[in-house]
GUKOL-308081 format. One record per residue: x, y, z of N, C-alpha, C in turn; residue number from 0. Coordinates in steps of 0.1 Angstrom, whole numbers, plus 5000, padded with zeros to 4 digits. Example, Ala and Ser with C-alpha at 12.3 -4.5 7.8 and 13.67 -1.06 7.14 Angstrom:
% GUKOL-308081
+------+------+------+-------+-------+-------+------+------+------+-----+
| n.c1 | n.c2 | n.c3 | ca.c1 | ca.c2 | ca.c3 | c.c1 | c.c2 | c.c3 | pos |
+------+------+------+-------+-------+-------+------+------+------+-----+
| 5132 | 4943 | 5078 |  5123 |  4955 |  5078 | 5132 | 4967 | 5078 |   0 |
| 5128 | 4978 | 5071 |  5137 |  4989 |  5071 | 5129 | 5000 | 5079 |   1 |
+------+------+------+-------+-------+-------+------+------+------+-----+
% end
This chain:
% GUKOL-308081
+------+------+------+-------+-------+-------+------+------+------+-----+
| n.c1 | n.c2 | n.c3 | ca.c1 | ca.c2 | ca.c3 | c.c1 | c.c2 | c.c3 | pos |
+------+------+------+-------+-------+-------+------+------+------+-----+
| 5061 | 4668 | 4993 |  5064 |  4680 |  4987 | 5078 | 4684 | 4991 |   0 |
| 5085 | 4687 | 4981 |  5101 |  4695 |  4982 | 5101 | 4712 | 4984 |   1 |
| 5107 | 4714 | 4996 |  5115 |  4727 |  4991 | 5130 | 4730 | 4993 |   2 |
| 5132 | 4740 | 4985 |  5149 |  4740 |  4983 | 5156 | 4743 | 4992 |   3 |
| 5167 | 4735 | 4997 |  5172 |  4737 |  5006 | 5181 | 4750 | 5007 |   4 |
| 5186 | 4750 | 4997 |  5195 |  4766 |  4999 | 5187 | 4774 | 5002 |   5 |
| 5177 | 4780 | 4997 |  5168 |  4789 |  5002 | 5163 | 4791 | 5017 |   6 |
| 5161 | 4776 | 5024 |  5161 |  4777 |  5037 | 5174 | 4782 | 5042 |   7 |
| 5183 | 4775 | 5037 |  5198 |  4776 |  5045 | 5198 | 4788 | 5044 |   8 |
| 5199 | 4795 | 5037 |  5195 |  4815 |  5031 | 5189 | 4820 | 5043 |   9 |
| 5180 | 4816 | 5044 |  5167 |  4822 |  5054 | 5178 | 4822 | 5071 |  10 |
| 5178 | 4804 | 5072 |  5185 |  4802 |  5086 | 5198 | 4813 | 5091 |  11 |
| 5201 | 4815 | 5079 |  5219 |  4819 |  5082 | 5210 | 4837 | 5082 |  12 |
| 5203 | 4840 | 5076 |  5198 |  4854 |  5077 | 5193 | 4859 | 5090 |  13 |
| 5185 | 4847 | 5095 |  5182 |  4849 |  5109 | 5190 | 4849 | 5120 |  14 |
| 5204 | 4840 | 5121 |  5210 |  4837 |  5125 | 5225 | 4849 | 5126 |  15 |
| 5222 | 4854 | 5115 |  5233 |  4861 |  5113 | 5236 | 4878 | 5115 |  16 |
| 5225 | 4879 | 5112 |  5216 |  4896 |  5111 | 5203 | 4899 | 5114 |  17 |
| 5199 | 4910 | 5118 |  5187 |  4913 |  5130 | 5175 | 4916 | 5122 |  18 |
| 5178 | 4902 | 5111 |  5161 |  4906 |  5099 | 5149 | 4901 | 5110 |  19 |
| 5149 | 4894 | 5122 |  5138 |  4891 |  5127 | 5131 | 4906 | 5133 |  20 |
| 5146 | 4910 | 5141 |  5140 |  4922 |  5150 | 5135 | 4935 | 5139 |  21 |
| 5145 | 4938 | 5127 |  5143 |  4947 |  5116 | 5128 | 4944 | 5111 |  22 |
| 5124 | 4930 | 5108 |  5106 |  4932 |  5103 | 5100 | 4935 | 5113 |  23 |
| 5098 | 4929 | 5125 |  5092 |  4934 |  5133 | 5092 | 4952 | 5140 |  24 |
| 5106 | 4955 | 5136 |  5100 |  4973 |  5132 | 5093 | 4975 | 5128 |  25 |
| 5096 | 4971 | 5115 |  5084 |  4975 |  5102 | 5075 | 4973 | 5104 |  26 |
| 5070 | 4961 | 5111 |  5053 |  4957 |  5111 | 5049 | 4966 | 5122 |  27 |
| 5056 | 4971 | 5134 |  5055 |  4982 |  5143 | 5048 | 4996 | 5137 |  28 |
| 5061 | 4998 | 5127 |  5058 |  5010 |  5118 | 5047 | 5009 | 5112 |  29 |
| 5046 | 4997 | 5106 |  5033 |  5003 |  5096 | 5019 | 5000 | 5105 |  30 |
| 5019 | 4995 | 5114 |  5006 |  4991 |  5121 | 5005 | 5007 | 5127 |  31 |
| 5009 | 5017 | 5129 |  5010 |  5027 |  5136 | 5006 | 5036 | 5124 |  32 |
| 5010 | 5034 | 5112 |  5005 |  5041 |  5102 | 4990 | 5044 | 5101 |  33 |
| 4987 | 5028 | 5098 |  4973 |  5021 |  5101 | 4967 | 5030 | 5111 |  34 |
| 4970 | 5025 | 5124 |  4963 |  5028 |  5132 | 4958 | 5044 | 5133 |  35 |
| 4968 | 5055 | 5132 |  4974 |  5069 |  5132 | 4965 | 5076 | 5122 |  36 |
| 4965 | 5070 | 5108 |  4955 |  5075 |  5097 | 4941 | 5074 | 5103 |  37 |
| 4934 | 5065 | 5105 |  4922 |  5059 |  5116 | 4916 | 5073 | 5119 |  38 |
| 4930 | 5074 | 5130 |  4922 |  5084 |  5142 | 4920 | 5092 | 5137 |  39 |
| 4931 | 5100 | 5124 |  4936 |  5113 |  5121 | 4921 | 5114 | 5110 |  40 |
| 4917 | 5102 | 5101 |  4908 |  5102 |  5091 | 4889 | 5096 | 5096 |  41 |
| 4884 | 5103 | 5103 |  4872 |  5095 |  5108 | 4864 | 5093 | 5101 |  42 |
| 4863 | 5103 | 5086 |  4854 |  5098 |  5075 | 4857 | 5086 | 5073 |  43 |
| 4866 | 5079 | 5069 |  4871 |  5068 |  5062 | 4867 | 5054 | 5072 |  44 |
| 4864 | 5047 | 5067 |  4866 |  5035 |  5071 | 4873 | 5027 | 5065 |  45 |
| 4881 | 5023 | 5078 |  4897 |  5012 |  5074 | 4893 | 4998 | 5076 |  46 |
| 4905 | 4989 | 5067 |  4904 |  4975 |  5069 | 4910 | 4974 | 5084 |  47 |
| 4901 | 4961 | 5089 |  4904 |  4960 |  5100 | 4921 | 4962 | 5110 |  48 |
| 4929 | 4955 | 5094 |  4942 |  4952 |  5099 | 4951 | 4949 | 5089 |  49 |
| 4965 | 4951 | 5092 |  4977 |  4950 |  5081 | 4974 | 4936 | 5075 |  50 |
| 4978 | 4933 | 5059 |  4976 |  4925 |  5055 | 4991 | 4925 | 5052 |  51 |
| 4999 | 4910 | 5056 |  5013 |  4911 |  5053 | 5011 | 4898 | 5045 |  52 |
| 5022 | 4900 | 5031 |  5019 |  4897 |  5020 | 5030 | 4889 | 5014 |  53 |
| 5037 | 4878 | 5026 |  5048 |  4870 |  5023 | 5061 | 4882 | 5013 |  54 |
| 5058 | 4891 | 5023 |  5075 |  4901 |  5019 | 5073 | 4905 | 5007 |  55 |
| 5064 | 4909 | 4998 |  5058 |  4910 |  4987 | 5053 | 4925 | 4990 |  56 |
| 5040 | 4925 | 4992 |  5032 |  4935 |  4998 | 5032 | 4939 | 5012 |  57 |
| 5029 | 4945 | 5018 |  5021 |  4948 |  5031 | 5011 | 4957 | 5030 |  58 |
| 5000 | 4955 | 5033 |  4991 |  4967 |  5026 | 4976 | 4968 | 5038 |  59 |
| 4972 | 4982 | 5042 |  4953 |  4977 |  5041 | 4952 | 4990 | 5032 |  60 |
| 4940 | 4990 | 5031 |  4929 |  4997 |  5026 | 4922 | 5006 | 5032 |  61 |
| 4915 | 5014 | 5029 |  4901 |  5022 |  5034 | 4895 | 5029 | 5020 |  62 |
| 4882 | 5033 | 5028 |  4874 |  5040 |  5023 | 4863 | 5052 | 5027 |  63 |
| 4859 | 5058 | 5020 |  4847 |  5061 |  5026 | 4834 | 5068 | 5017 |  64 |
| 4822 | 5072 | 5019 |  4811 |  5068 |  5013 | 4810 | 5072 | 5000 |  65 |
| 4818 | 5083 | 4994 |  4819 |  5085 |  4983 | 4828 | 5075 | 4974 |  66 |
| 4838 | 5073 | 4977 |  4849 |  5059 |  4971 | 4840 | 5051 | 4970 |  67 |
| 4832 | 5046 | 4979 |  4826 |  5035 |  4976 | 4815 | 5032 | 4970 |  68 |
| 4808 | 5044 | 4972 |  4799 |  5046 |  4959 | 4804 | 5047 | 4942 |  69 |
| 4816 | 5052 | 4939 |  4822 |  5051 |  4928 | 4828 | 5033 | 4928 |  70 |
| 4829 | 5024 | 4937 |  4836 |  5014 |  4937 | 4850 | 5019 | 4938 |  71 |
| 4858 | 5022 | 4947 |  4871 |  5025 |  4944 | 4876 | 5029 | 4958 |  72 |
| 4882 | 5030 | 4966 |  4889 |  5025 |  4976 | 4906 | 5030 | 4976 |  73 |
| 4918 | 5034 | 4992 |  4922 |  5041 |  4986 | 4931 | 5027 | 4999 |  74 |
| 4945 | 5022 | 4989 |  4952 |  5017 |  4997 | 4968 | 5019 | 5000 |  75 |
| 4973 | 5020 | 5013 |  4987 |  5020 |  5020 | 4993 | 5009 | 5012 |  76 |
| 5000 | 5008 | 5003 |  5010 |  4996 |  5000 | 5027 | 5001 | 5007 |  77 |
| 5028 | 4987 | 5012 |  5043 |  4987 |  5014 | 5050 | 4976 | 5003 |  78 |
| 5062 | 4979 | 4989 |  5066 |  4974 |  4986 | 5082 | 4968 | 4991 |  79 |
| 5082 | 4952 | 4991 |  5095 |  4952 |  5004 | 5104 | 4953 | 4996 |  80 |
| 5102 | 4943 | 4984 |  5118 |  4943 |  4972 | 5126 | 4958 | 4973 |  81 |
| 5112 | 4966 | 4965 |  5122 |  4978 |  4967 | 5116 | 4988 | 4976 |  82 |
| 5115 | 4986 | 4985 |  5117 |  4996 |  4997 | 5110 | 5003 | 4993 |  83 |
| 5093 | 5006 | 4991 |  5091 |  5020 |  4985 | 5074 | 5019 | 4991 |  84 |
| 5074 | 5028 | 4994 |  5058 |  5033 |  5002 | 5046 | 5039 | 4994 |  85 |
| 5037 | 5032 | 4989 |  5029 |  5037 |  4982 | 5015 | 5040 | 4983 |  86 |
| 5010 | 5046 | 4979 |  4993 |  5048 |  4980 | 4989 | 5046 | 4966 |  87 |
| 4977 | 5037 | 4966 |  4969 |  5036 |  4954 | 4957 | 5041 | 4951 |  88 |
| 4949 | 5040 | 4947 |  4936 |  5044 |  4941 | 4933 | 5031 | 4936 |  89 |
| 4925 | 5021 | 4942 |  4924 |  5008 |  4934 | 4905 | 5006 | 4935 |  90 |
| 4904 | 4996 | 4923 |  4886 |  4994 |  4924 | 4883 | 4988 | 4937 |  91 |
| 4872 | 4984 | 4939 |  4866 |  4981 |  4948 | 4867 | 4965 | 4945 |  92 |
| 4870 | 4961 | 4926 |  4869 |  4949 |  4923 | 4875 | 4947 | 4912 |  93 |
| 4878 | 4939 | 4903 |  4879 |  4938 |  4890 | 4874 | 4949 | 4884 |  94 |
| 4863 | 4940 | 4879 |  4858 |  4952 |  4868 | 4853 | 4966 | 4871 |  95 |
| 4854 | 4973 | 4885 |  4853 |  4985 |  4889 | 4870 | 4991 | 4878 |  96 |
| 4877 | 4987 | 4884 |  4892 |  4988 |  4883 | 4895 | 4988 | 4866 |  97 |
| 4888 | 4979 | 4861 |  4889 |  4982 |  4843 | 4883 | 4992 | 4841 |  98 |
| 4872 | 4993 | 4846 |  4862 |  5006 |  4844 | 4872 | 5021 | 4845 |  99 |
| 4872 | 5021 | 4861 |  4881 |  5033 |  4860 | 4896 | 5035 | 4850 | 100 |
| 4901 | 5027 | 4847 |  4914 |  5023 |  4841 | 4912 | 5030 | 4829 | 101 |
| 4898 | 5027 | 4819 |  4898 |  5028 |  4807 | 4889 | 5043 | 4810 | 102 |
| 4885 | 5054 | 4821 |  4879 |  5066 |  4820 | 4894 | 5072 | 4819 | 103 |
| 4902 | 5068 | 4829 |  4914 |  5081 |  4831 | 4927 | 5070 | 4820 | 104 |
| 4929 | 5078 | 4810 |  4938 |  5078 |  4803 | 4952 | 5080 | 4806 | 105 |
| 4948 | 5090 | 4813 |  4965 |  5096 |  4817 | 4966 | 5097 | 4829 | 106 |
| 4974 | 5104 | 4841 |  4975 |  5110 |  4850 | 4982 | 5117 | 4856 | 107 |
| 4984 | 5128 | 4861 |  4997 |  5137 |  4859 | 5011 | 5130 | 4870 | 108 |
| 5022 | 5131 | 4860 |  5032 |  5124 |  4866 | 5036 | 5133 | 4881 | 109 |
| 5044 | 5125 | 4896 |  5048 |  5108 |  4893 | 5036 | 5101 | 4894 | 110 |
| 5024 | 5104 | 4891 |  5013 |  5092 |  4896 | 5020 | 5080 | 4886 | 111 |
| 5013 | 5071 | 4888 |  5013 |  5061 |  4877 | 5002 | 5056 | 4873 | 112 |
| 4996 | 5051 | 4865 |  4984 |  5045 |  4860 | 4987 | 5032 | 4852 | 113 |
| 4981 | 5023 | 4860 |  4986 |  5007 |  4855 | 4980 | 5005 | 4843 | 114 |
| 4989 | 5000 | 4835 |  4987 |  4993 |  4821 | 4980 | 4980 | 4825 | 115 |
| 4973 | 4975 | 4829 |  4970 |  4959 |  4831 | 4958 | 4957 | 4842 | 116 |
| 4950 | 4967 | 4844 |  4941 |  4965 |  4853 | 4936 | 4950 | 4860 | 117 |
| 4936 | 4943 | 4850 |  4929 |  4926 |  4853 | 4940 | 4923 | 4861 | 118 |
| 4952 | 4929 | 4862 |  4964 |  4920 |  4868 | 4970 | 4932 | 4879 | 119 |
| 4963 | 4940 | 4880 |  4975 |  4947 |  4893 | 4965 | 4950 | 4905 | 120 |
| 4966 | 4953 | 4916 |  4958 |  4959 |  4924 | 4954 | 4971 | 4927 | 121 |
| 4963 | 4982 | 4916 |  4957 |  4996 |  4917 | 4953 | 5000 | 4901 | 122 |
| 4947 | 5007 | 4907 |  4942 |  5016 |  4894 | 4956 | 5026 | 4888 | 123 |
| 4954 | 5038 | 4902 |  4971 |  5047 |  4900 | 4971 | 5045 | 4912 | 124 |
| 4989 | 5048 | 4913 |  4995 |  5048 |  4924 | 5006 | 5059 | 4925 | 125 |
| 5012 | 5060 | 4937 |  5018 |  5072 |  4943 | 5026 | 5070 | 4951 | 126 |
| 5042 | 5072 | 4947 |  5053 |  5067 |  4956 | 5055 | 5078 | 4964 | 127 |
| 5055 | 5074 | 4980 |  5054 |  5081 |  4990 | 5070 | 5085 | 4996 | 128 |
| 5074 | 5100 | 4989 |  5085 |  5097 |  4996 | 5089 | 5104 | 5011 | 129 |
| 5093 | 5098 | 5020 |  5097 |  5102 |  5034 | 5107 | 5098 | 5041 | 130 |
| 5111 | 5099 | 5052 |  5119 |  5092 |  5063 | 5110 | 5081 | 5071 | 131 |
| 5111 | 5070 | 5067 |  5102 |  5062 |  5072 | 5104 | 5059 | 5090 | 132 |
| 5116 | 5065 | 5089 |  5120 |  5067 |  5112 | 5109 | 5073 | 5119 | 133 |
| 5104 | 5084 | 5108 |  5097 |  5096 |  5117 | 5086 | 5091 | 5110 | 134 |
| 5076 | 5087 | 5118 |  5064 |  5086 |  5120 | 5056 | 5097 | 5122 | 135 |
| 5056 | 5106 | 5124 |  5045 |  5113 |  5120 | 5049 | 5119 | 5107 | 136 |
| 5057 | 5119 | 5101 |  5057 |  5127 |  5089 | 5054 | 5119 | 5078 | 137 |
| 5057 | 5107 | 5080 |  5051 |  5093 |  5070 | 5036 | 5093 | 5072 | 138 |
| 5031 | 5095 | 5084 |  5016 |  5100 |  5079 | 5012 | 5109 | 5072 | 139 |
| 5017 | 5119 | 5073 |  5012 |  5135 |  5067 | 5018 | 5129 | 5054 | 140 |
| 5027 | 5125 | 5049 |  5029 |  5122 |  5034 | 5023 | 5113 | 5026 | 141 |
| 5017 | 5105 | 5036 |  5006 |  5093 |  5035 | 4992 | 5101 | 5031 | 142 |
| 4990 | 5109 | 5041 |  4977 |  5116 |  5035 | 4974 | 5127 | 5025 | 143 |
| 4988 | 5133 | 5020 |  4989 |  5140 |  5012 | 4990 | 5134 | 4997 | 144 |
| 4996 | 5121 | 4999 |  4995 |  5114 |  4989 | 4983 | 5111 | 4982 | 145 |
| 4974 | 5103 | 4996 |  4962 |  5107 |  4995 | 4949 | 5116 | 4987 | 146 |
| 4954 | 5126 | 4994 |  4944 |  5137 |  4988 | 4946 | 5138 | 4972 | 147 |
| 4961 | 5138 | 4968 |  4964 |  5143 |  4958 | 4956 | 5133 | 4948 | 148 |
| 4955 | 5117 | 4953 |  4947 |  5107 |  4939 | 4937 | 5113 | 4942 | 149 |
| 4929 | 5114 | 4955 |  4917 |  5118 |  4954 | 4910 | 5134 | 4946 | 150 |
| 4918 | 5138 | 4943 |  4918 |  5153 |  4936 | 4916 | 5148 | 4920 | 151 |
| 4919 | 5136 | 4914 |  4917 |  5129 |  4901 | 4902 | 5124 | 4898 | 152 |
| 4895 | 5126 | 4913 |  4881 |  5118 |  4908 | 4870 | 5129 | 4904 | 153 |
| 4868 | 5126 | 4893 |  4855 |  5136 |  4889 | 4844 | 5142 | 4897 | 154 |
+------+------+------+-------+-------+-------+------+------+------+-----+
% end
């Protein structure tokens, strides 16, 4: 098996050159504290055990609790890296939960979003979280507010 070398050379000279090792490792600081922080702050909820980091893609977990999950639906922390943006979803429990809800809610009041493509995305709607991602406690409180707000869409 081949991989491209420039790409590594990319990687090496990034590591090498600028503090992307110590800057993720903030991040994964930060968001494991999010994680953990919501936990304490949310005791209905049961959380996934732990950050799922998502080859610089996603970083995401999940929770729920006994109503979500009786509807199939589940409420997840996404971190987008490309573009920098902090989101909460509303996603099924599965596939076809996630088509299901997809095709009840038509609309939803903007900025939510509501995915065109259920078979293909991981949320149902989603909710860009905006904050100062330095200050940690206020990225919670906007995390949970985000929160409540999808959860105010379920019948």
């Amino acid at each position: 098996m081949n991989f491209d070398p420039a790409l590594l050379e990319t990687y090496r000279a990034l590591l090498q050159t600028t503090d992307l090792q110590k800057a993720y490792q903030e991040f994964v600081r930060l968001f494991r504290f999010l994680r953990n922080e919501l936990e304490r702050q949310l005791p209905d909820f049961r959380f996934q055990r732990s950050v799922t980091e998502n080859a610089m893609d996603y970083t995401y977990f999940s929770f729920t609790n006994p109503a979500l999950k009786e509807k199939d639906l589940k409420l997840v922390v996404a971190f987008e890296h490309k573009n920098f943006r902090l989101e909460v979803w509303l996603s099924g429990a599965n596939r076809i939960a996630q088509c299901r809800w997809a095709e009840q809610w038509r609309a939803c009041p903007p900025p939510m979003e509501l995915t065109q493509q259920p078979n293909h995305t991981d949320f149902v709607v989603r909710l860009s979280v905006e904050t100062d991602l330095s200050d940690g406690e206020k990225t919670v409180a906007a995390v949970k507010e985000a929160a409540v707000q999808l959860l105010q869409l379920l019948p």
